[in-house]
N, C-alpha and C positions, 0 to 999 in steps of 0.2 A: 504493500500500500504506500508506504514512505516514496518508491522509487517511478510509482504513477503517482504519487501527485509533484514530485520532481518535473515530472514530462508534461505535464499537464501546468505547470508553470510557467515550462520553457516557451512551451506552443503561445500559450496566453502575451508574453511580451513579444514572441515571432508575429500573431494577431493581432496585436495591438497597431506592430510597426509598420507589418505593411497595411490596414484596414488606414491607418492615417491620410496615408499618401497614394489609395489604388481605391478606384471604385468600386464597389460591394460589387457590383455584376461583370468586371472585369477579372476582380482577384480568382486566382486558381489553386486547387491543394497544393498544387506545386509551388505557387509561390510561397506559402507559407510553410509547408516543411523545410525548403530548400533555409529558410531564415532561420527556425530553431536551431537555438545553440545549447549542447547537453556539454557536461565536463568529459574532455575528451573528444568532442565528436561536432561536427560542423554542419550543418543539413542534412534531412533526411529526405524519403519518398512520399509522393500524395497518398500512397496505398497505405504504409506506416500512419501515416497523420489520421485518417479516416478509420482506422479501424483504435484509434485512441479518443478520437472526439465523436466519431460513428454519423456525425451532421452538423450544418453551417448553423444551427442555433446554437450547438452548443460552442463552436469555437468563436461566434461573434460575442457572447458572453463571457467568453473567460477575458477578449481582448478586453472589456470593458473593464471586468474587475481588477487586467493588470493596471491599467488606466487608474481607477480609484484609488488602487493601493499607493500610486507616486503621486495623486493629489492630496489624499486626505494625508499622507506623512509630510507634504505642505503648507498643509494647510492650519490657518492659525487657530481654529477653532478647536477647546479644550472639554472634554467631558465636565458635565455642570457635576456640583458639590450634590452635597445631601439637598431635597426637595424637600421642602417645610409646608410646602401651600399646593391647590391645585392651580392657583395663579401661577405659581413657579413651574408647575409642570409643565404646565402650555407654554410658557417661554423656552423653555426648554426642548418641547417639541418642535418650535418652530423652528429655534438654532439648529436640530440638529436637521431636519429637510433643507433649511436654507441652504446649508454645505450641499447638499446632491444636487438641490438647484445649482449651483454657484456651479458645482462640478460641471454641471449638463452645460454651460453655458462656456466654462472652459474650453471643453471636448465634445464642442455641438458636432463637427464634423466627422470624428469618429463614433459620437454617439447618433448621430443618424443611419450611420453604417450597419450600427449594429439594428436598430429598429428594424431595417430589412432586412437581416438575417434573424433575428430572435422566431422569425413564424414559417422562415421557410423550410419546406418538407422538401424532402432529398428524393430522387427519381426512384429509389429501392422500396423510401418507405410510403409510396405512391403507390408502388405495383403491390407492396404487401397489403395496405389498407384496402384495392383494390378488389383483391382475392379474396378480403372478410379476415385476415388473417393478421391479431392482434400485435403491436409494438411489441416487445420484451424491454424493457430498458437493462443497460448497462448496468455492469457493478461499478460506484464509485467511492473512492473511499473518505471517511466521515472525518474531512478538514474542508477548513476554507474555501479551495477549489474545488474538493469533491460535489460540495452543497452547491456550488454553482450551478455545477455541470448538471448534477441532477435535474436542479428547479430549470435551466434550461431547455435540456431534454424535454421537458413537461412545457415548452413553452413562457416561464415566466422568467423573470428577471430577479433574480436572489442578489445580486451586485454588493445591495447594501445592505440584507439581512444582519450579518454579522456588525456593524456598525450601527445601526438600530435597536437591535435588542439590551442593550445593556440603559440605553437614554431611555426605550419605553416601561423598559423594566421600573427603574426610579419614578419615571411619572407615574407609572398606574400603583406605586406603593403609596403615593399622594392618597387613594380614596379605599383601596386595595390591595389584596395581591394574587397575582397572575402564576400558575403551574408553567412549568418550563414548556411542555407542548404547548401549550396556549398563547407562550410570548413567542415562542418560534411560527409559530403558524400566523400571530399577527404582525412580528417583524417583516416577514417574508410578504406578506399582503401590501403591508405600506411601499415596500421596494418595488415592488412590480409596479403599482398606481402610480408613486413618484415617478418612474422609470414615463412611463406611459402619460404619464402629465406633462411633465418636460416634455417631451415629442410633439406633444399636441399643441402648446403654448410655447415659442423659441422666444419670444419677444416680452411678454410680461414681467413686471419688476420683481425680482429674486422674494423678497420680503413677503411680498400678496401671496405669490404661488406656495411660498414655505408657510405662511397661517392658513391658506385654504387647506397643504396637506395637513397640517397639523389636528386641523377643527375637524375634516374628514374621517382623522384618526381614532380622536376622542369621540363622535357621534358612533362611529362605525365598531369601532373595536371596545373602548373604555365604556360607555353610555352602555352597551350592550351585556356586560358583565355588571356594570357597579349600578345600573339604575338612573334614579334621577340623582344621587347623591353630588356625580362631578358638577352638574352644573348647580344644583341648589348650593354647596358650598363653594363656587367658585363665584355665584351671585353673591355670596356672604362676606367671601373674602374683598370684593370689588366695593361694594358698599360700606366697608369699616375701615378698607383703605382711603377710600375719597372723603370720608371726615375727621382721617387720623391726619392725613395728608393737609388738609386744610387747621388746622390744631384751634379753633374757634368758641368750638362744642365741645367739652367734653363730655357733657350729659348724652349726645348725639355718638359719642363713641364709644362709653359706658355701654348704651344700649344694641348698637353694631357688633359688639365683640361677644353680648350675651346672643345673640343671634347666630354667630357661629359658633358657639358653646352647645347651645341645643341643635344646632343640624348632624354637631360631632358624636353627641349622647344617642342622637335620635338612630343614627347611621351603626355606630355599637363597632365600628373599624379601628377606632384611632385614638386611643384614651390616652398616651401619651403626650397627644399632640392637645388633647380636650383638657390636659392636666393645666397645663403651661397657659390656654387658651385663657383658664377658668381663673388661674392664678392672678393674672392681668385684668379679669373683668373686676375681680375682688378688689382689685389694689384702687382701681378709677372706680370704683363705688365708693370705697374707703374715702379716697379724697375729695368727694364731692361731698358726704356726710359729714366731715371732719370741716369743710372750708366753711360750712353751714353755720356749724352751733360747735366748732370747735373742739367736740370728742376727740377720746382716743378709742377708735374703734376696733383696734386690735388688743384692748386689754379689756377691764368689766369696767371701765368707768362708762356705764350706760343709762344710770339712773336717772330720774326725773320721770313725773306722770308724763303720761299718754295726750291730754289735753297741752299741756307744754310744745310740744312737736307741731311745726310749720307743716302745711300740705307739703309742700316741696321736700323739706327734710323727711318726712314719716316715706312719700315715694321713694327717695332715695336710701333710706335704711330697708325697706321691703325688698325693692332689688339687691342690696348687698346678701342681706340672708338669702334670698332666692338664688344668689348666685355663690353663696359659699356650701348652699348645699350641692348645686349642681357639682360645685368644685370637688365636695365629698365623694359623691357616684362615681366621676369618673375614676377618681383615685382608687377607690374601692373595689372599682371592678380593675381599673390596670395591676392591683396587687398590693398598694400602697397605702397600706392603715392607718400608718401613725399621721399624713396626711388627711386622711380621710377622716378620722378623728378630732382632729384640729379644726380643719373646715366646720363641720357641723355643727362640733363646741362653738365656733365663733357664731355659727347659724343661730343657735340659740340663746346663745346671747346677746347680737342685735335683737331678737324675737323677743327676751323674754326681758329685756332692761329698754333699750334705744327705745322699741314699743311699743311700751309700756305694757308685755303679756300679751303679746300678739298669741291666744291658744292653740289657734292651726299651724302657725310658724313652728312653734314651740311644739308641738307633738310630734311634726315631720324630724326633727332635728331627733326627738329623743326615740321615734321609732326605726332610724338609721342606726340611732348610737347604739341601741338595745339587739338587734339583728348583728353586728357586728360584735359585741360585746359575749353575744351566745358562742361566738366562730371563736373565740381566744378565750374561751374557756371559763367565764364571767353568768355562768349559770344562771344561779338565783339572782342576780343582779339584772341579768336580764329578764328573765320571769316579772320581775318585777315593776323595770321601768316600762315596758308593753302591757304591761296590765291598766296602768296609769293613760298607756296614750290612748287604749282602744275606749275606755271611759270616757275621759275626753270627745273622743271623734264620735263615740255611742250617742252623746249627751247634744253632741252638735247637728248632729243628723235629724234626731226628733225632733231640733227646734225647726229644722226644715225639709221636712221628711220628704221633697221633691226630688230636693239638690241633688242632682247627675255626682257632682263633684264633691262634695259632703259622704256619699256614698262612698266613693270609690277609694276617699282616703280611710273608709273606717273598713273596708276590704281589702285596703294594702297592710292594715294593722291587723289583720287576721293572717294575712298571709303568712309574715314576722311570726307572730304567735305559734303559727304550725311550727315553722324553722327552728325558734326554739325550741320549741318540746321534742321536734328531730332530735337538735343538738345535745339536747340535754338528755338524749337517753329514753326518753317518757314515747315509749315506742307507742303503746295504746293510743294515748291522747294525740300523739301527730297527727296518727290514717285518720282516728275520730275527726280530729278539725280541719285535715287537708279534703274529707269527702267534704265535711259541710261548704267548706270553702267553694270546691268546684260547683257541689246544688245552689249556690247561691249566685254566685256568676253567670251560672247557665239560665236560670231562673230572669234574673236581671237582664241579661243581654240578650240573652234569644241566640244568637248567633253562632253553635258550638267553634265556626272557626275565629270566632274574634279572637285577638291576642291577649286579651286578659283572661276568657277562658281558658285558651291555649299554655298559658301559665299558670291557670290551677289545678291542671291533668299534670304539668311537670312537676310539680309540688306534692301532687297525690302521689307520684311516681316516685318521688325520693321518698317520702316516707313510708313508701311499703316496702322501700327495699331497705332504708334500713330497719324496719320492723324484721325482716325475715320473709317477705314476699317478691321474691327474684323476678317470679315470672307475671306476676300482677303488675307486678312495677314497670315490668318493660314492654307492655303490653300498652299503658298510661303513656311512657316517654315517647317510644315509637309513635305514638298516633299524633302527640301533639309534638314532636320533633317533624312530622312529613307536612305538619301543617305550617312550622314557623319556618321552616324550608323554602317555602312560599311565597313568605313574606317578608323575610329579612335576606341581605347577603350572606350569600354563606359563607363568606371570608368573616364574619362579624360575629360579636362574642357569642351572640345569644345561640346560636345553630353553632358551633362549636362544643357550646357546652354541654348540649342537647345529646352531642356524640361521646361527650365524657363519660354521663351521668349513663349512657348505654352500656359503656366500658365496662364500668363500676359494674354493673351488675352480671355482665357476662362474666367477670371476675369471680364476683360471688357464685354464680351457676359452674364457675370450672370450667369454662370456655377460652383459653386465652387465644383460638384460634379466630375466633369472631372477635376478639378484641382488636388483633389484625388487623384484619378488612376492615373495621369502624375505622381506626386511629392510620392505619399507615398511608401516608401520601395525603393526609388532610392539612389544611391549614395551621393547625393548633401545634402541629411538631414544627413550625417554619421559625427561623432565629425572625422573620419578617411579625409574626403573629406574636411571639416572647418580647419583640421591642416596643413595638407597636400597639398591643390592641391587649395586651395581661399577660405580664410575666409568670401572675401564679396559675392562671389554667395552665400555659403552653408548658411549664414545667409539671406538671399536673400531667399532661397527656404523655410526656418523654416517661415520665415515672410507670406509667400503666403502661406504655410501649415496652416498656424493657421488663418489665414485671412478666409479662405475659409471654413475650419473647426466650425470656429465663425457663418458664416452667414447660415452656414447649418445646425447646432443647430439651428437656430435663428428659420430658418426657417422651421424645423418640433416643434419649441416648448421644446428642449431641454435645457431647461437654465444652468441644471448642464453642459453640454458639451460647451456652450458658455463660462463660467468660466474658465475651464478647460481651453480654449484656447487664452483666454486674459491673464490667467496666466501663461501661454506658452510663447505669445508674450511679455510678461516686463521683466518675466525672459531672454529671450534672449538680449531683449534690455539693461540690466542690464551688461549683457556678454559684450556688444561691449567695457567698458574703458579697456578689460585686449588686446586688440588688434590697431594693428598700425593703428590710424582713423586718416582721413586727421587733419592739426591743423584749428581751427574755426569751423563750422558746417559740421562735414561731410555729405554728401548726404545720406548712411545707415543710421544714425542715424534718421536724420529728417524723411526717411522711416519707420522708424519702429515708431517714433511717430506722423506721418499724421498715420496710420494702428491700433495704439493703440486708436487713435482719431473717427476712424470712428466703429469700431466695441463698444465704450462705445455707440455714436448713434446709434445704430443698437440696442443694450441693452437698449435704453434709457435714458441713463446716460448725458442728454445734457448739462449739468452744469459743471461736470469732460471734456464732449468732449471742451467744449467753452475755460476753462482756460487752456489746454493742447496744442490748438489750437492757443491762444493768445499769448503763448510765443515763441510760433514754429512760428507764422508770424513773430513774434517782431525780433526773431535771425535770423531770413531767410532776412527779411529790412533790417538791421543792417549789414548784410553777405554784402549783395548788395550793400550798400554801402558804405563799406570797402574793396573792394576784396583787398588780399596782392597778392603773387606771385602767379606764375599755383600751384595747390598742393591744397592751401589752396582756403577761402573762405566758398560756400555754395552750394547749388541743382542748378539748373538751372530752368530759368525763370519759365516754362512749371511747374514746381515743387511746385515752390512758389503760382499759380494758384489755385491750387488743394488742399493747406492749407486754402489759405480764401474761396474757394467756399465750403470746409467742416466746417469754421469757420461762414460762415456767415450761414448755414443749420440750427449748436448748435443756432444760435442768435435767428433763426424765432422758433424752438422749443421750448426756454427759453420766446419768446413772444418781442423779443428787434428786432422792426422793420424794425427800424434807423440803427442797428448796421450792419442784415442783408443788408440790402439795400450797405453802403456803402461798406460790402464786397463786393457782387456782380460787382458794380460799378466798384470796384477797378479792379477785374478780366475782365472788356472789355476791362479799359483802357490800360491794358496790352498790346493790339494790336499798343499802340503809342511807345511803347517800341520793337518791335520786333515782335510779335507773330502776327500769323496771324487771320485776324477777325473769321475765321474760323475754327480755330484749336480748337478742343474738349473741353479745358479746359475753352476755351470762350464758345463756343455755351454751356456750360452745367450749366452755371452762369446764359448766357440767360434763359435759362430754369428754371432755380429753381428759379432769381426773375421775370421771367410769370406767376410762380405758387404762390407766395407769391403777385402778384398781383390780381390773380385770387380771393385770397380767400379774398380779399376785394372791390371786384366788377368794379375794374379798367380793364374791358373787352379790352377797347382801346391801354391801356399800352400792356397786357399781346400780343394782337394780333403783335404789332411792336418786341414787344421782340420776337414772336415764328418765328417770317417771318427766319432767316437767318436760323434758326435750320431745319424749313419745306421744305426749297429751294432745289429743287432738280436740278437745273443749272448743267452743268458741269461746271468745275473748270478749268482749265492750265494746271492740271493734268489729263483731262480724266476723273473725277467724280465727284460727288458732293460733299458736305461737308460731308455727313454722308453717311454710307453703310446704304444700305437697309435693314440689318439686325441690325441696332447697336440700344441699349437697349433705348438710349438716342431721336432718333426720332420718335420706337415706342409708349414713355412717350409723345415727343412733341405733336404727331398727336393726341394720347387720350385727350389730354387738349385741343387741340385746336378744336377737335369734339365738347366735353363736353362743351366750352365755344360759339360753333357756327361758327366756324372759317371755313373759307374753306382751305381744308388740299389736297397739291397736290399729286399725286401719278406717280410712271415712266410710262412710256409708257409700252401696253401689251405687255408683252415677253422680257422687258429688265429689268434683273436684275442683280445682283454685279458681277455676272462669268463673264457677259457679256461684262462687263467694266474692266477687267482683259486685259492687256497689254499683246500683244502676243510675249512676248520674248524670 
């Protein structure tokens, strides 16, 4: 391949030189072999040449790309920096078409040449076409020239694929991000139309023709993937530029910049860029409230009644908290807490002092702080402040039991509510409030595909998975994941994360080969999707990549592929100090080392899983009982679970009976703390010390330990503790056969669909 695309070089600068100075319908194979120059060797034959290019498209193509390569290494134009806007993008498109103008207009005379060669058919593949009898194309090989020649072959004009893909690539991460087939096949599309633009237009000013290809570009290929999003924020950014630009108004820019704050939320692509956006709307709200009446509204001097406050001031303290919570979300969801916490702090304290007890303000602020407060480990504290908001927003509803928007915030405070009780372990009361949650939605809106529906099936759908219903759960995600598929980008967090919460559960089912298919080659593993749009999903998705990756080596016997994939996972876990991670134990963290912990077991590595295990309890205790503010801290309870029941596994593998034991132990009594006796992370302790009693003939123990696991009761919620499919009670029933046990089974004909909540 190296030595054909050599020849295929040589030919390309012999075409180039004579297509300059010989008319396309004059030039002969001969004159053009007879000019290739190889090392060592001086002209060749037309027969030689033809059975290397096989037809005059493809060698009027290569002359052109030798052509490009001696202009563009002239030419003054420099690949642009990093692209911050979709403004920048489009400048950016246009620079880089301007160059192939500019080229076309250099080498009009050999780029005409080739125009009539790029479509002419050769007399052979006349007579073949003729007889019905299909092209074969050429093998060429996958460099520079090779891609030419190919897209040539075929007709088109590749010239400047390769000089385009890398400038469309950075524009389209302006709104998105583009799969490498997807930017090749759109690189390769602009070159041909450029190619064929220039032809058509010799005369038009460089500038025009380079923003027509540009705007073509974006309409054609970008609008086409991203939506309406390129152009609503490139309207946004156009607009907050022309009153930044004029510096007159700041009130006029304040409000510009929360405009592109919300197109960025709204969009779910770019939270990075929504951080920074938001950070700046904050700071011109600040200074317009503070020029007013003087505050300092980055500390609590907020006091003074409500009737005190100018119309003007009270609007401009409303937009600061409205726009320090926006500031929250995005942080929150890019992975960034301890901002996110700040923001919302500051949110509620314009709301609850500037003011003067704005109660709507004030409740959005503390039902953020409370949902994030569940996720680091802040339990009861959370339990508590969402008790508070849903009151509130209950109490506000009544007074106007119409309000569209009254509603919807005392149904975002139910939402939180279910997450906590996820969070916190209270398996029963999640499914209990994630069904009510969705009857209420559906009730309300009618619509089952609206997107707040669509997000109370996803809610319904984590909390049966962590209760112990794998395939309820994913029965829930999948319906309403095909639905936001729909309606959001899929490059954007919300459908992303639709494919995590999938993962999660194939995991749980012992599927890591559908974990696979979900995660590999989606957006969420892209270093583009980790920078850009949540560090903790995308790290989050590498984690379940390699998790699944690990056990399925394991499990055909691939040990080099299990390597491979544990040193996947440190390396990323390695990654997390250069990233904003809650302070004390962040929750990713301790994930990715319970994950590095269970696949050394799974390797057999019990000794590395035991000490990796013991420190990760020791800071998760320690977490717990230190919590500092919401922000900080550690995992939640459910969390901590799941380190000793893999801590106490290492113990009985290493033969330390005692040590297992009091892990297990530890994890039921976790139910005196919150969790429910029947939440997964207990019954799976039960399980592992029934089976470590098993193997030492404590029949009587093991039977008391299997009963809660084997029970198939219904529950408060409508089912029993475990799906009838979860991995965990087909283990139970095999031991408690194997031991003599009487193992219950559902009644004929009912099974998990069955128990499925008709909402």
């Amino acid at each position: 391949m190296a030595a054909q695309d050599e020849r295929l070089a040589a030919i390309a600068a012999a075409a180039a030189t004579v297509l300059r100075h010989t008319p396309y319908h004059v030039v002969r194979a001969g004159d053009v072999a007879a000019a290739v120059q190889l090392p060592g060797q001086t002209g060749r034959s037309a027969v030689w040449l033809y059975n290397e290019v096989h037809n005059r498209r493809v060698l009027v193509a290569l002359a052109a790309a030798h052509a490009w390569r001696e202009f563009a290494g002239q030419a003054s134009w420099s690949p642009p920096g990093p692209i911050g806007s979709v403004t920048a993008a489009r400048s950016a498109a246009v620079g880089a078409t301007g160059v192939i103008v500019a080229f076309h207009r250099a080498e009009q005379p050999l780029m005409t040449q080739v125009g009539f060669g790029i479509g002419d058919i050769s007399t052979a593949e006349k007579r073949k076409l003729a007889a019905g009898t299909d092209l074969t194309p050429p093998s060429w090989p996958d460099s520079p020239w090779g891609r030419v020649a190919a897209a040539a072959w075929h007709g088109r004009c590749d010239v400047f694929t390769d000089f385009l893909r890398p400038v469309l690539r950075d524009c389209a991460e302006s709104v998105t991000h583009l799969a490498e087939p997807t930017l090749a096949e759109s690189a390769s599309r602009l070159s041909d139309i450029a190619f064929r633009t220039c032809l058509a237009d010799r005369e038009g000013p460089v500038d025009l023709l380079a923003r027509g290809l540009a705007a073509l570009w974006f309409e054609r290929d970008l609008t086409r993937l991203a939506g309406a999003l390129p152009r609503d924020l490139e309207s946004a950014e156009t607009a907050l530029a022309a009153v930044a630009r004029r510096r007159t108004d700041p009130r006029a820019e304040a409000n510009a910049s929360a405009v592109v704050v919300r197109v960025l939320l709204e969009a779910g692509t770019l939270h990075r860029r929504c951080i920074w956006q938001a950070q700046r709307t904050v700071w011109l709200w600040q200074n317009l409230a503070a020029d007013l009446d003087g505050a300092d509204l980055d500390g609590a001097d907020l006091d003074g009644p409500a009737s005190s406050i100018s119309d003007t001031t009270g609007h401009d303290l409303q937009r600061l908290s409205d726009s320090a919570s926006h500031l929250g979300l995005a942080a929150v969801r890019y992975g960034d807490r301890r901002t996110a916490a700040d923001a919302w702090q500051l949110s509620r304290r314009v709301a609850g002092q500037g003011l003067g007890h704005d109660q709507s303000r004030v409740a959005r602020a503390d039902n953020n702080l409370a949902a994030m407060a569940a996720e680091t480990g802040h339990g009861e504290q959370a339990r508590t402040v969402i008790a508070g908001v849903r009151q509130t927003r209950r109490a506000l509803l009544e007074r106007q039991p119409q309000d569209a928007a009254a509603w919807r915030r005392l149904t975002v405070a139910d939402r939180t509510r279910t997450d906590v009780a996820r969070l916190n372990g209270e398996a029963i009361e999640s499914v209990r409030l994630a069904a009510s949650l969705l009857a209420d939605r559906q009730a309300r809106l009618g619509d089952p595909g609206h997107a707040d529906t669509c997000e109370a099936r996803i809610v319904l759908g984590q909390a049966l998975l962590a209760a112990g219903h794998p395939i309820a759960a994913r029965r829930h995600l999948e319906e309403a994941a095909d639905t936001r598929r729909s309606r959001f980008l899929a490059t954007s967090y919300r459908v992303q994360e639709d494919l995590i919460w999938l993962a999660k559960a194939a995991l749980v089912l012992r599927h890591p080969r559908t974990v696979l298919e979900l995660l590999a080659g989606q957006t969420a593993e892209t270093n583009w999707f980790r920078d850009q749009v949540s560090f903790r999903l995308g790290y989050t998705a590498r984690r379940l990549l390699a998790l699944a990756s690990g056990e399925l080596a394991l499990a055909s016997g691939e040990l080099g592929r299990a390597d491979e994939a544990a040193a996947t996972l440190l390396a990323s876990r390695e990654e997390l100090g250069e990233w904003p991670l809650d302070a004390g134990l962040d929750p990713l963290a301790a994930d990715f080392d319970r994950s590095l912990a269970e696949l050394a077991l799974l390797r057999g590595e019990a000794a590395d899983a035991a000490s990796a295990l013991a420190r990760l309890a020791h800071a998760e205790a320690e977490a717990m009982g230190e919590r500092g503010a919401m922000g900080e801290g550690g995992p939640p309870l459910p969390a901590h679970g799941w380190t000793l029941v893999l801590l106490g596994r290492a113990a009985s593998r290493l033969g330390d009976a005692k040590r297992a034991a009091e892990c297990f132990h530890s994890v039921t009594d976790l139910a005196t703390a919150g969790i429910d006796p029947c939440h997964p992370v207990i019954l799976t302790a039960r399980y592992d010390e029934a089976e470590r009693c098993a193997t030492i003939g404590d029949t009587r123990q093991a039977a008391k330990l299997l009963a809660p696991v084997l029970d198939r009761t219904l529950l408060a919620h409508g089912r029993p503790a475990l799906g009838e499919a979860h991995p965990l009670l087909t283990g139970a029933r095999a031991l408690a056969e194997r031991l003599g046990i009487t193992v219950p089974y559902p009644a004929s004909g009912l099974d998990e669909a069955s128990l499925d909540i008709d909402v």
